[in-house]
Each structure stands twice: as C-alpha cells, then as structure tokens.
LOBAMI-430166 format. One record per residue: x negated, y, z negated of N, C-alpha, C, O in turn; residue in one letter. Coordinates in steps of 0.001 Angstrom, whole numbers, plus 500000, padded with zeros to 6 digits. Atoms other than C-alpha are relative to their C-alpha. Layout:
<recs>
XYZXYZXYZXYZA ...
</recs>
This chain:
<recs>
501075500008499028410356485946119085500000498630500659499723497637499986X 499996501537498844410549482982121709499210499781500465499102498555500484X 501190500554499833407398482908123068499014501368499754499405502488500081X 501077499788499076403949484235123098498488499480500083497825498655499454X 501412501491499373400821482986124747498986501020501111499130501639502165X 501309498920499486397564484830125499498790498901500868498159497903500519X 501136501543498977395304482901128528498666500071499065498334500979498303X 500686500584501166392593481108126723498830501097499947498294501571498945X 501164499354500217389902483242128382500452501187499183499550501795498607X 500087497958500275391451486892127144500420499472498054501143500270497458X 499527500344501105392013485148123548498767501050499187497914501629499859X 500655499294501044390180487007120457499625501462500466498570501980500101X 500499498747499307390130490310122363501097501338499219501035502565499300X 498740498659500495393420492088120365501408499637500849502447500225500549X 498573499545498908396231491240123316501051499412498998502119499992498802X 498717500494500788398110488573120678500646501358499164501792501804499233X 499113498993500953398259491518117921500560501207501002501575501858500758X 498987498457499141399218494398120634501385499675500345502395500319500062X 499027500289499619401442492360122211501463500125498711502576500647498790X 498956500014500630403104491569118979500718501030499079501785501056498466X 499719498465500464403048494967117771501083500648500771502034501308500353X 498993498775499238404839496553120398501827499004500058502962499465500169X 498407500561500285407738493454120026500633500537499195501780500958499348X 499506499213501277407925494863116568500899501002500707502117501108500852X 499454498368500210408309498190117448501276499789501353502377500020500853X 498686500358499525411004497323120516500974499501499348502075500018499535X 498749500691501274413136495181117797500516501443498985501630501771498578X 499413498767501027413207498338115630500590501048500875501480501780500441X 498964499193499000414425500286118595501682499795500469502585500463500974X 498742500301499514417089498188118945500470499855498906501458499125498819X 499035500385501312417958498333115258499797498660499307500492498250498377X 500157501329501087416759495145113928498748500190498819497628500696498755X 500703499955501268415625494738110721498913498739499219498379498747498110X 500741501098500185413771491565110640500035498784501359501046498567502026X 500705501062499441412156488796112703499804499186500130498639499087499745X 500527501277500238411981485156113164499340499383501220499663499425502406X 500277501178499099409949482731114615499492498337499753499658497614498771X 499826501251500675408959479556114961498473499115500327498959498087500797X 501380500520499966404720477961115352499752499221499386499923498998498188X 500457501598500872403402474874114952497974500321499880497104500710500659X 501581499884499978399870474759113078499026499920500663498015500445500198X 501137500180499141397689473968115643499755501096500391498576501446500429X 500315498992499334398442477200117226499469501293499036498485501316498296X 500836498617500613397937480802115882501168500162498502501978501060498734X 499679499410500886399600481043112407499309501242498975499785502093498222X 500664498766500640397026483162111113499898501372500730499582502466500262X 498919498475499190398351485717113911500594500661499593500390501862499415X 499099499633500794401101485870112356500050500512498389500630501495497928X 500468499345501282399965486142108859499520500940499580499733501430498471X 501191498815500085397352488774109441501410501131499899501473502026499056X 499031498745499539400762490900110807501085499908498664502059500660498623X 498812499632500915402787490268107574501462499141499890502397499414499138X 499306501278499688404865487044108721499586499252498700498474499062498207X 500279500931501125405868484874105758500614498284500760501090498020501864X 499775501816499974406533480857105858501510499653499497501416499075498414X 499240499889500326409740480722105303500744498260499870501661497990499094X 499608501452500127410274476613105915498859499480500632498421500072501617X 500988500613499471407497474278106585500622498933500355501467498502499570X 499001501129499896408812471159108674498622498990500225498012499314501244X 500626500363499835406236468715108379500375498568500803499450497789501034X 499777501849498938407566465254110469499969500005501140500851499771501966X 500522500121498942405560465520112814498217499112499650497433499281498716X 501367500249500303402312463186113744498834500718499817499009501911500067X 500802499717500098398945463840113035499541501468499235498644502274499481X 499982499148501105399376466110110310500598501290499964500589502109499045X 499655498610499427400997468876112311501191500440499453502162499688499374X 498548499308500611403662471170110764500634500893501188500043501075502253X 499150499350498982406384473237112672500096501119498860500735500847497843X 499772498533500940406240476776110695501651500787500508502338500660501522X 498317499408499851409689478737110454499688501154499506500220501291498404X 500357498496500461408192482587109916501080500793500134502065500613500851X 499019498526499988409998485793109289499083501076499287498208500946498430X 500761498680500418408912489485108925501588501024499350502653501012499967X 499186499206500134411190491745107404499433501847500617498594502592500111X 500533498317499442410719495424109465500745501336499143500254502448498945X 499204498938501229413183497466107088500240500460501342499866500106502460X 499424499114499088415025500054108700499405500686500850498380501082500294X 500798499038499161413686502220111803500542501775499667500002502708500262X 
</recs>
C-alpha cells in the first residue's frame, strides 16, 4: 500500500476503513496473499490495527519520539 490519506474534514466518517477494504479485496483479485506497508506514529496506526495489520519492524531514529512502523496483513488465499 503506498499511500492513503483521507481530507482532514471527511476523517472519522469510515472512508480510511472502506477505502482500505476494497485495496484488500483488489490485492486478492490479483492473487496476492499478503500486504505491506509502511506509517509513522503520528499518523493512523490504529487504522491499521483495527483491520488486522501487525508491526512487523519498528524503526525508531527518528526525532521527537516518532517511530516509522513496517506493517503487514496476511489475506490467505482468495
């Protein structure tokens, strides 16, 4: 997943999880079996978490306490 980014006003309304629902389900159309991406704490990791995204490397050298997350979902077979 390379980007995504919901405008601030339409935030807490559902579009992050639809959106990232239907990536899912396009990736499994095309035969893939798992998922990576890549979010830094500030933003939405608990997006990702809620959907079943694990932590797969935490890179923390970065200032002000901020980490760079390295997620993956495994989708199993379609």
């Amino acid at each position: 997943l390379q980007q995504l980014w919901v405008h601030e006003s339409h935030r807490r309304c559902g579009i992050g999880s639809k959106l990232l629902c239907s990536f899912e389900e396009q990736t499994r159309l095309l035969g893939c079996e798992s998922v990576f991406l890549e979010t830094f704490t500030f933003q939405m990791p608990p997006l990702y978490l809620s959907h079943g995204y694990r932590v797969a490397y935490e890179n923390k050298a970065f200032p002000h306490a901020i980490s760079k997350l390295h997620m993956y979902k495994n989708l199993g077979p379609h």
